[in-house]
BAZAMI-971449 format. One line per field, with one value per residue (C-alpha): residue number from 1; residue in three letters; x, z, y. Coordinates in steps of 0.05 Angstrom, whole numbers, always signed. Layout:
n	[NUM; ...]
res	[Ala; ...]
east	[X; ...]
up	[Z; ...]
north	[Y; ...]
END
This chain:
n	[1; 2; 3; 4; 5; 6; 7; 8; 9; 10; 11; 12; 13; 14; 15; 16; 17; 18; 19; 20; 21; 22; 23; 24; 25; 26; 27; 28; 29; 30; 31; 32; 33; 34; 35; 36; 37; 38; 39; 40; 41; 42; 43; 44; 45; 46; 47; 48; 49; 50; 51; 52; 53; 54; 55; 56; 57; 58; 59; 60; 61; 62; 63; 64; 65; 66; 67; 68; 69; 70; 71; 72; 73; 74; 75; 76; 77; 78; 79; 80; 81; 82; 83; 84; 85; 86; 87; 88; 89; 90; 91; 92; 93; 94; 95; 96; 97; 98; 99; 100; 101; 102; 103; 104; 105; 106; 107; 108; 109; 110; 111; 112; 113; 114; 115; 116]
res	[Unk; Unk; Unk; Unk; Unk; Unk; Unk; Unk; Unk; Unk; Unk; Unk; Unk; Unk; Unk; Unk; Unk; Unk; Unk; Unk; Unk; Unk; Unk; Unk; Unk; Unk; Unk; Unk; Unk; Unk; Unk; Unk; Unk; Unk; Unk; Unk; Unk; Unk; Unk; Unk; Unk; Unk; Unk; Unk; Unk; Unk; Unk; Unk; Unk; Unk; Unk; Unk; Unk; Unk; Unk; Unk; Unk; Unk; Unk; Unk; Unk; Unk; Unk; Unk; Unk; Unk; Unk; Unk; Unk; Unk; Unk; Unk; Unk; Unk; Unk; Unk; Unk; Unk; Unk; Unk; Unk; Unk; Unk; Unk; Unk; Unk; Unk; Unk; Unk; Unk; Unk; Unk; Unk; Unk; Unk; Unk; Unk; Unk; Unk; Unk; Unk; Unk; Unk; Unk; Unk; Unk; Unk; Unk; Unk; Unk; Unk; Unk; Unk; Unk; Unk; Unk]
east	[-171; -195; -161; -141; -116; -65; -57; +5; +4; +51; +126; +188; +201; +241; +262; +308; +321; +393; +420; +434; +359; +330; +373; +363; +287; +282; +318; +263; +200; +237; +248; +176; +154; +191; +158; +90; +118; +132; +67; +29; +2; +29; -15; +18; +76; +31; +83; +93; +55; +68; +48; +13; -55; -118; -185; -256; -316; -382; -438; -392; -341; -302; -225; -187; -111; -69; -44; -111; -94; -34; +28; +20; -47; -39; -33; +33; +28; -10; +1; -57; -55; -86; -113; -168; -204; -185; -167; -117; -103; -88; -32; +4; +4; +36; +90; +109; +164; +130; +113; +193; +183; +118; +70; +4; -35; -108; -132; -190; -218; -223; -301; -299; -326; -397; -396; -458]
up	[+179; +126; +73; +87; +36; +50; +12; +12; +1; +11; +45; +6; -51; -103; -146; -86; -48; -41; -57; +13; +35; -18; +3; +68; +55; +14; +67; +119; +66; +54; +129; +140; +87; +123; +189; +152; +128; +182; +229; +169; +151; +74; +19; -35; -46; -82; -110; -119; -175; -224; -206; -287; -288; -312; -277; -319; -288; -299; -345; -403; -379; -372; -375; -324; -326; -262; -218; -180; -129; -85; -88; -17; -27; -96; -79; -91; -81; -42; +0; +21; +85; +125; +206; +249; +239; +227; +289; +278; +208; +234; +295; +226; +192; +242; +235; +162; +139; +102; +167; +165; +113; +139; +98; +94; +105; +84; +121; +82; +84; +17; +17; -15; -84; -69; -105; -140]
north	[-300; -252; -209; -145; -88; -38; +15; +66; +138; +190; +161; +173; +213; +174; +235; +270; +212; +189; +118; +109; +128; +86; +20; +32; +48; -25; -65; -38; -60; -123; -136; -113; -160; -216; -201; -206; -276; -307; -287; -322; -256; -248; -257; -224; -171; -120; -79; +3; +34; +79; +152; +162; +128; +155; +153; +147; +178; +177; +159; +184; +158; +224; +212; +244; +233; +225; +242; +249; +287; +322; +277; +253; +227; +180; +108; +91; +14; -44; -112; -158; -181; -232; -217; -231; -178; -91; -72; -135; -112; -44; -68; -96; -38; +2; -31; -11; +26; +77; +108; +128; +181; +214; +163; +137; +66; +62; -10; -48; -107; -146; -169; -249; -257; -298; -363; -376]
END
């Protein structure tokens, strides 16, 4: 099994969604997360991140606050998963929640740090 990251973009907006939507949106990622669980596929929870960030580019290091980009393309969180191989990776994703609210999954597979 390899590592595989996926990365969330877009899906519910927190500043006009009701209560109700966000329970009901939670109890979906935590059932989702469950799934994940118990097909031996979790690696770790990831979290949701912050929309502020900044991004440095270039040789000088320009500094470029966030966010980077329209609202439905900043990465708004991550899970690492494990599969077989992407197109594995990819029938897990479809599953998630995020998908409810018109979201986005970016699959990628984590390349192992080479011992030397």
């Amino acid at each position: 099994m390899k590592d595989f990251m996926l990365l969330f973009r877009g899906g519910m907006d927190f500043k006009t969604a009701t209560p109700e939507q966000m329970q009901t949106a939670m109890k979906n990622w935590k059932a989702w997360t469950e799934q994940l669980v118990q097909a031996g596929r979790y690696v770790n929870d990831g979290n949701r991140l912050r929309p502020e960030g900044a991004v440095l580019s270039g040789k000088k290091k320009d500094l470029i606050d966030g966010p980077y980009a329209e609202g439905k393309e900043i990465v708004g969180g991550f899970r690492v998963i494990k599969a077989r191989d992407l197109a594995d990776a990819i029938e897990a994703a479809k599953s998630c929640p995020i998908f409810d609210n018109n979201g986005h999954v970016e699959v990628r597979e984590i390349i192992p740090t080479q011992a030397n």
